[in-house]
C-alpha positions as CSV (number, residue, x, y, z in Angstrom):
1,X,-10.9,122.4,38.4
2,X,-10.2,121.5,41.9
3,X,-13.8,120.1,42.4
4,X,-13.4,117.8,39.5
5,X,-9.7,116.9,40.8
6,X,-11.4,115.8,44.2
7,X,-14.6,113.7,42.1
8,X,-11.6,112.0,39.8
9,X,-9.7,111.5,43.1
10,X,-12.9,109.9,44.8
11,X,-13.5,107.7,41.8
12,X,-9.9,106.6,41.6
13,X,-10.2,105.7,45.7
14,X,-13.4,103.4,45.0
15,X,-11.7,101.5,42.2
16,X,-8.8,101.1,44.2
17,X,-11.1,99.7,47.8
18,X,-13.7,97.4,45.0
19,X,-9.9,96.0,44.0
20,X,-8.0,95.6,47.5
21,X,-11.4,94.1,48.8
22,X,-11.3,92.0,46.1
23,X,-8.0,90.7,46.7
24,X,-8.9,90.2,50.1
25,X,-11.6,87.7,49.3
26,X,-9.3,86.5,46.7
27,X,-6.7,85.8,49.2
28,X,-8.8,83.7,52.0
29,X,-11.3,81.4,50.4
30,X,-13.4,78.6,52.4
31,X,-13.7,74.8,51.5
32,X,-14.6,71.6,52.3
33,X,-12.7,68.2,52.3
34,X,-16.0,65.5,52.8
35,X,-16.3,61.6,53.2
36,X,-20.2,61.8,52.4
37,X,-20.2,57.7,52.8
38,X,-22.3,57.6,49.7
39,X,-21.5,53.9,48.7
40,X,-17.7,55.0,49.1
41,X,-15.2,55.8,51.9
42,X,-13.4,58.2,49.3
43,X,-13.2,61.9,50.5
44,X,-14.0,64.7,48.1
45,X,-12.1,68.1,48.7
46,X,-14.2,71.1,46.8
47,X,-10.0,72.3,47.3
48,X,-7.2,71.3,44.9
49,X,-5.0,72.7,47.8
50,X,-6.3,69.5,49.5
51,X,-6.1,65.9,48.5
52,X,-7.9,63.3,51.1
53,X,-7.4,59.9,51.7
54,X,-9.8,57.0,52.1
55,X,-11.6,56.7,55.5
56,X,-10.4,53.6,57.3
57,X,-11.2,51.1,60.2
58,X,-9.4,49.9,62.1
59,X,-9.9,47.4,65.0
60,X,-13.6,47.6,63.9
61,X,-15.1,45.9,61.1
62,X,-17.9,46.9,58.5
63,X,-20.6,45.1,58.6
64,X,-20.8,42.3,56.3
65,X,-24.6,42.8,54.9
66,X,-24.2,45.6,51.9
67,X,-27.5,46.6,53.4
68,X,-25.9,47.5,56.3
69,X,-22.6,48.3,55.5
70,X,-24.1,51.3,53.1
71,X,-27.6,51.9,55.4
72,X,-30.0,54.1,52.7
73,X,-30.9,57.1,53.8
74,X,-32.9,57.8,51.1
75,X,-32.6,60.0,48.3
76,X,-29.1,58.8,47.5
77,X,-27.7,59.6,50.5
78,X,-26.2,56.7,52.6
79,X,-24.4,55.7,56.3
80,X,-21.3,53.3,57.0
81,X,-22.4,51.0,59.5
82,X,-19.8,49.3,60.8
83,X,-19.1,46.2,63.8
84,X,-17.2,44.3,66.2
85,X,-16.7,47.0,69.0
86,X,-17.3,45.7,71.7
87,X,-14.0,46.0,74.5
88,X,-11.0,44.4,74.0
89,X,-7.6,45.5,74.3
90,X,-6.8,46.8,71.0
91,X,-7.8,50.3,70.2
92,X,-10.9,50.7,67.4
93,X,-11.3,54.0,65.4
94,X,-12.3,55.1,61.9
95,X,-9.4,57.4,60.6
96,X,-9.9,59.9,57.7
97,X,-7.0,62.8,56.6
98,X,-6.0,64.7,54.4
99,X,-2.4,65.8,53.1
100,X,-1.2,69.6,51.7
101,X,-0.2,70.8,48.4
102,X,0.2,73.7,47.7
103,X,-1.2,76.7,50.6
104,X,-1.1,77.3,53.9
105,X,-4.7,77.1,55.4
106,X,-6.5,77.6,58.8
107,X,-8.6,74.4,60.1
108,X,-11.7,76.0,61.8
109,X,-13.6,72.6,62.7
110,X,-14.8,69.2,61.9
111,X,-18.4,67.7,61.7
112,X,-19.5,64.6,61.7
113,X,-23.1,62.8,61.9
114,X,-23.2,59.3,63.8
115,X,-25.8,56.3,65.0
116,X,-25.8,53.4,66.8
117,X,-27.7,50.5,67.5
118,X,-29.4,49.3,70.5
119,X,-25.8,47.6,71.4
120,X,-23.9,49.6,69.5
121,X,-20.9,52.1,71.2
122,X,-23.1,54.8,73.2
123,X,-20.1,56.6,73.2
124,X,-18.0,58.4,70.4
125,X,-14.6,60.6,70.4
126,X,-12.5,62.1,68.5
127,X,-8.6,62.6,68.1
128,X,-6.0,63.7,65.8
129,X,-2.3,63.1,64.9
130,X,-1.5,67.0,66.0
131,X,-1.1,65.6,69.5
132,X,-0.3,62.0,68.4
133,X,-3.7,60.9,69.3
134,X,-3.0,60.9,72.6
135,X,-6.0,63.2,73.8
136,X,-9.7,64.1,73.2
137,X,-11.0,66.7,70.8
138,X,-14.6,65.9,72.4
139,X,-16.4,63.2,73.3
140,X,-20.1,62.8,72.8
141,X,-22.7,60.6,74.4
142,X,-25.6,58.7,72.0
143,X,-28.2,58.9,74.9
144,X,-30.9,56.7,72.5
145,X,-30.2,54.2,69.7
146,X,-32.0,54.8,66.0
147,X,-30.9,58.6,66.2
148,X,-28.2,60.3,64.1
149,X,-26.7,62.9,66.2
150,X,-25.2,66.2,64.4
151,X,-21.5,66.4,66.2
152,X,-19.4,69.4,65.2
153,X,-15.8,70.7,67.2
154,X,-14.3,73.6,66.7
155,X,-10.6,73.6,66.0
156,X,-9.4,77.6,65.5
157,X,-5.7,76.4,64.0
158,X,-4.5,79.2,61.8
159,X,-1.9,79.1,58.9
160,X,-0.9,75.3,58.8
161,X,0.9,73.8,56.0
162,X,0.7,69.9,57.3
163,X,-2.2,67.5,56.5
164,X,-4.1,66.0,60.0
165,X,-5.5,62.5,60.3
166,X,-8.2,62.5,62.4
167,X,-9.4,59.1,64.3
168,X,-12.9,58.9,65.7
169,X,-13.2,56.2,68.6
170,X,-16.0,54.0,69.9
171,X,-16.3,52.8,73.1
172,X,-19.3,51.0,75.3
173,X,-20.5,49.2,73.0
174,X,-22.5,45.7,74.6
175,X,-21.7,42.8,71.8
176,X,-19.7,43.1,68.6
177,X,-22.9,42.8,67.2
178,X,-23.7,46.4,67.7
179,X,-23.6,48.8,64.7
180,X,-22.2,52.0,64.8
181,X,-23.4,54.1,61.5
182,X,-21.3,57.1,60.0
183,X,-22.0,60.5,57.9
184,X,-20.8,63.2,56.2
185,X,-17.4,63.3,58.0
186,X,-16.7,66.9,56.9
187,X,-13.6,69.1,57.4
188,X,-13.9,73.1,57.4
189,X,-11.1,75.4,56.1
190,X,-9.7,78.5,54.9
191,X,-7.4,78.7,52.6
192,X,-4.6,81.3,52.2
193,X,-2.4,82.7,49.0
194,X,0.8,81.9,51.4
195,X,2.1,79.3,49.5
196,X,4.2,76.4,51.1
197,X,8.0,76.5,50.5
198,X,8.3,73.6,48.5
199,X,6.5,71.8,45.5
200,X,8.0,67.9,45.6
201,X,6.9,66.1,42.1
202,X,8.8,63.3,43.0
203,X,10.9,61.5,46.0
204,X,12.6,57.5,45.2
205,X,14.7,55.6,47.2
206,X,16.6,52.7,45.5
207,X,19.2,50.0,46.3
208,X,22.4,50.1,44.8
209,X,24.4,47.2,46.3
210,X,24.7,47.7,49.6
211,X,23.4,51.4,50.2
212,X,20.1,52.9,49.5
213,X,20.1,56.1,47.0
214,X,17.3,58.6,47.8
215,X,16.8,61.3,45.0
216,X,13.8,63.8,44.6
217,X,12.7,66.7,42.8
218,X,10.9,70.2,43.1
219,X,9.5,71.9,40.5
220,X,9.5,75.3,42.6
221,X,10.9,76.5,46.1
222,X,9.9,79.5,48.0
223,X,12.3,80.4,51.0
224,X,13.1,76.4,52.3
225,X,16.1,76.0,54.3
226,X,17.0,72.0,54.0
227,X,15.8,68.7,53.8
228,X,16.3,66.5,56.5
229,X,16.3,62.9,55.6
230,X,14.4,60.7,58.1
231,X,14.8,56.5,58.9
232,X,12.2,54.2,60.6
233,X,12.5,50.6,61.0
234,X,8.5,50.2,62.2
235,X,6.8,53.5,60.5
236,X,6.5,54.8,64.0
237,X,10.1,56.5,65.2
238,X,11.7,58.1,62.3
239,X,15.4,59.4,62.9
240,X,17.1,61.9,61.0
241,X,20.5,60.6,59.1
242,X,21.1,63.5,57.0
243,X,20.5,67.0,55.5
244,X,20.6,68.5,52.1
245,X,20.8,72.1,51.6
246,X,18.1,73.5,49.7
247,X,17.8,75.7,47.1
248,X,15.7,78.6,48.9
249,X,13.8,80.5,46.1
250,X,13.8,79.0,42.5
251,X,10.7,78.4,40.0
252,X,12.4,75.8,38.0
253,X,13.1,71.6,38.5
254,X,15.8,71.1,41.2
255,X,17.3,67.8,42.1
256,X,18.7,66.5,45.3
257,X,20.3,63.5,46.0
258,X,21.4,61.8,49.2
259,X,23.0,57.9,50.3
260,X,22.3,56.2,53.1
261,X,25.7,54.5,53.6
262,X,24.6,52.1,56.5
263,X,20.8,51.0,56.1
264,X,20.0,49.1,59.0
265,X,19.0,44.6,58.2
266,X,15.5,44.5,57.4
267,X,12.9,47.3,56.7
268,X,14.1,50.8,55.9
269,X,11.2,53.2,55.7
270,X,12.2,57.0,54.2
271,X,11.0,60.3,54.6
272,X,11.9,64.2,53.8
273,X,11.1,66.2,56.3
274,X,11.1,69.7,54.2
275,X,12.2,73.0,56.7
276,X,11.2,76.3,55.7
277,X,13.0,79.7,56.7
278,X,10.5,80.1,59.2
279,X,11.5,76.7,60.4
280,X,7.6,75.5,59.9
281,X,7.9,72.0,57.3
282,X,6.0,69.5,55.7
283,X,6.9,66.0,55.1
284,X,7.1,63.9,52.0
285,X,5.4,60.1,51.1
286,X,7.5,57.4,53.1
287,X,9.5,55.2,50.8
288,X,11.0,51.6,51.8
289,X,13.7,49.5,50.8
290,X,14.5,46.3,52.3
291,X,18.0,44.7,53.0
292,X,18.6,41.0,53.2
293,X,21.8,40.7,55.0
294,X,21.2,36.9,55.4
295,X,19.1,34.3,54.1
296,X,16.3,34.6,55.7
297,X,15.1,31.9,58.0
298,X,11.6,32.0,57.0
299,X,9.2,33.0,54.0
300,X,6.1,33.6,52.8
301,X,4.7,31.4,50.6
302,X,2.5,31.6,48.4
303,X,3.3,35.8,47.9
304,X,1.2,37.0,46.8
305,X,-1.4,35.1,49.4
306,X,-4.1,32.6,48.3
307,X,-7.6,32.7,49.7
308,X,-6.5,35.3,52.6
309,X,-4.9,33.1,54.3
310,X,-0.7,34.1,55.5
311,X,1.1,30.9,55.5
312,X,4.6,31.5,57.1
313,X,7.5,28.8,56.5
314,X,10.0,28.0,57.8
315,X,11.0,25.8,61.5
316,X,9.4,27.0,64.3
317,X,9.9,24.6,67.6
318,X,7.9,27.3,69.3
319,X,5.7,29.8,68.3
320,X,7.0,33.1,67.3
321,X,5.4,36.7,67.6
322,X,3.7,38.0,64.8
323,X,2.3,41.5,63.7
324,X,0.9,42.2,60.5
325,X,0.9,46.2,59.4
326,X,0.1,48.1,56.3
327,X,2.6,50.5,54.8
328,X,0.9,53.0,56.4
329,X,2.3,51.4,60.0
330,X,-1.0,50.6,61.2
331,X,-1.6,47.0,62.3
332,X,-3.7,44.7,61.0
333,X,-5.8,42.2,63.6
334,X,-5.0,38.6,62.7
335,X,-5.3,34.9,64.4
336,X,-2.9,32.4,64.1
337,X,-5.5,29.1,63.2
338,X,-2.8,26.6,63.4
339,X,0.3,26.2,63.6
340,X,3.3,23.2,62.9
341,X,6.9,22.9,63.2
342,X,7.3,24.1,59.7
343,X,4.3,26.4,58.9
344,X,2.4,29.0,60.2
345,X,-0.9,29.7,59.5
346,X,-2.5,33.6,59.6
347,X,-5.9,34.9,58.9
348,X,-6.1,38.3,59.0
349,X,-9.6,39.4,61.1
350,X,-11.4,41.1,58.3
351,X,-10.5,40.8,54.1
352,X,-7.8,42.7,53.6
353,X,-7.7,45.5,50.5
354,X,-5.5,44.9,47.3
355,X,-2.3,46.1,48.4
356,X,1.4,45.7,50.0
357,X,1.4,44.4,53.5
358,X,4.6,44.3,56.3
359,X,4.9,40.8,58.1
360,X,7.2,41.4,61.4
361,X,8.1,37.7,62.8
362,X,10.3,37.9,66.7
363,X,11.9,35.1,68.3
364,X,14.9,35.0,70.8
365,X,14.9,39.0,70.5
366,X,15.6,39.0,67.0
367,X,12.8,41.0,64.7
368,X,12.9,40.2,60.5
369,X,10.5,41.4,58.0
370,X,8.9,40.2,55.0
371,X,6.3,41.7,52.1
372,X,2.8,40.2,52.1
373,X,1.2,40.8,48.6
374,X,-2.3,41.1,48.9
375,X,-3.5,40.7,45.1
């Protein structure tokens, strides 16, 4: 009886280490969020924790023969090649991210595959928004031209809950009409069952005569402390105006509303900065509002714009600064082809994608916005 006690005791310790190791494998699983460049800047996440966004240039251009542009590699595979950077003082980078949705993961490193041609940048690096951009992952030297060089960095970050944008850099290049070619941008992660304290299904910001109403929704909330409500004027310094308790654990819809009493002239751009227990957060989509305090002393017209081409009206004795940005803040490279007392004439650099656009016109110290519709 007691041997048979200590075999159904055995048994009943194997079932329960096959389960706990199961959970364990359960808990941590590893994916892949990829831009393969297969015809496509789209990313592909084999992770529904992880949605990507499209890869984007900026500064650079791609090249303008689709031969080029997607380079076969053969068997269906294909590179970006890409132009225009040569030195000049504006920054050029391909960007590529990903945002969070539902679990906490660890980022353990990013690969990427590039070329170049005989003038193309000989040297490529690589940043992310954790620091700002402001420093260098790693930078690699392409020695010979023709040659795709395997690059892979490790990162080691463990239980993060925000998205990164990475940005990779080219520099050295001798003409802008040196191609730089790139492949299988590809993110490595592991994913844990910690889930992130809040579920947003929606977040809107409306103008109700003079203020702006923000309202948003979760559908459920593990431990989260508040919601801090954050303003920019550029997409670049966002300001906090407010915070809404929230509610902490619930597995049901919850609302939350806040006003911004005083929105500043111009362009208001919105965001939730959403605060955990543990004080880690996550932030929300940006949403803008503008607010015409004035009739404006300019305009866009035709909106949206005709043959890609940004005609400003309006009187101008001299010429006014201009910067073009997406909603995203980044700006867009444009050149103003000619210009008149009452019209201004911008071409943006490179076609632009279908989309909303922010025009920023200064003169005598005095900044005003307007939306570009790109159709």
């Amino acid at each position: 009886m007691k041997t048979h006690y200590h075999q159904h005791q055995s048994r009943i310790m194997i079932i329960v280490s096959s389960i706990l190791l199961f959970s364990f494998h359960v808990q941590s699983q590893s994916f892949q969020i990829v831009w393969g460049m297969n015809m496509t800047l789209a990313g592909n996440s084999s992770s529904s924790n992880f949605s990507p966004s499209n890869a984007a240039l900026t500064g650079a251009n791609q090249h303008g023969l689709p031969t080029v542009r997607y380079y076969s590699l053969g068997g269906g595979d294909y590179a970006y090649g890409t132009t225009y950077w040569h030195t000049t003082g504006v920054p050029k980078y391909l960007e590529f991210g990903f945002s969070v949705n539902t679990f906490e993961y660890d980022l353990n490193s990013v690969s990427f595959r590039v070329r170049r041609s005989p003038d193309g940048p000989k040297s490529v690096s690589l940043r992310s928004s954790l620091d700002g951009f402001t420093s260098d992952l790693t930078t690699f030297s392409m020695s010979a031209d023709g040659t795709f060089y395997n690059v892979s960095v490790p990162m080691g970050l463990a239980n993060l809950s925000n998205g990164v944008t990475f940005r990779l850099y080219g520099t050295n290049a001798n003409t802008y009409l040196g191609v730089m070619y790139f492949d299988q941008l590809v993110i490595n992660t592991t994913v844990h069952s910690i889930v992130l304290p809040v579920s947003l299904t929606s977040f809107i910001a409306r103008l109700q005569e003079k203020h702006v109403a923000l309202t948003w929704e979760t559908s459920w909330e593990k431990d989260s402390k508040n919601f801090q409500v954050e303003r920019s004027t550029d997409l670049h310094l966002f300001t906090p105006i407010g915070s809404v308790n929230a509610a902490g654990v619930t597995e049901g819809r919850t609302q939350y509303a806040f006003t911004d009493e005083h929105p500043l002239p111009g362009a208001n751009y919105y965001r939730l900065k959403m605060i955990d227990l543990d004080e880690s957060y996550t932030y929300s989509v940006v949403r803008d509002i503008f607010i015409n305090t004035e009739i404006s002393e300019w305009t866009v017209s035709p909106n949206p714009v005709a043959y890609g081409t940004i005609i400003v009206k309006g009187h101008f004795p001299e010429i006014p600064d201009l910067q073009l940005t997406d909603m995203q803040g980044r700006p867009v490279e444009t050149e103003l082809v000619y210009s008149e007392i009452k019209s201004l004439y911008l071409i943006p650099l490179k076609p632009l994608p279908a989309g909303i656009y922010v025009l920023a016109l200064t003169r005598n110290g005095k900044k005003q916005h307007a939306k570009v519709l790109v159709p």
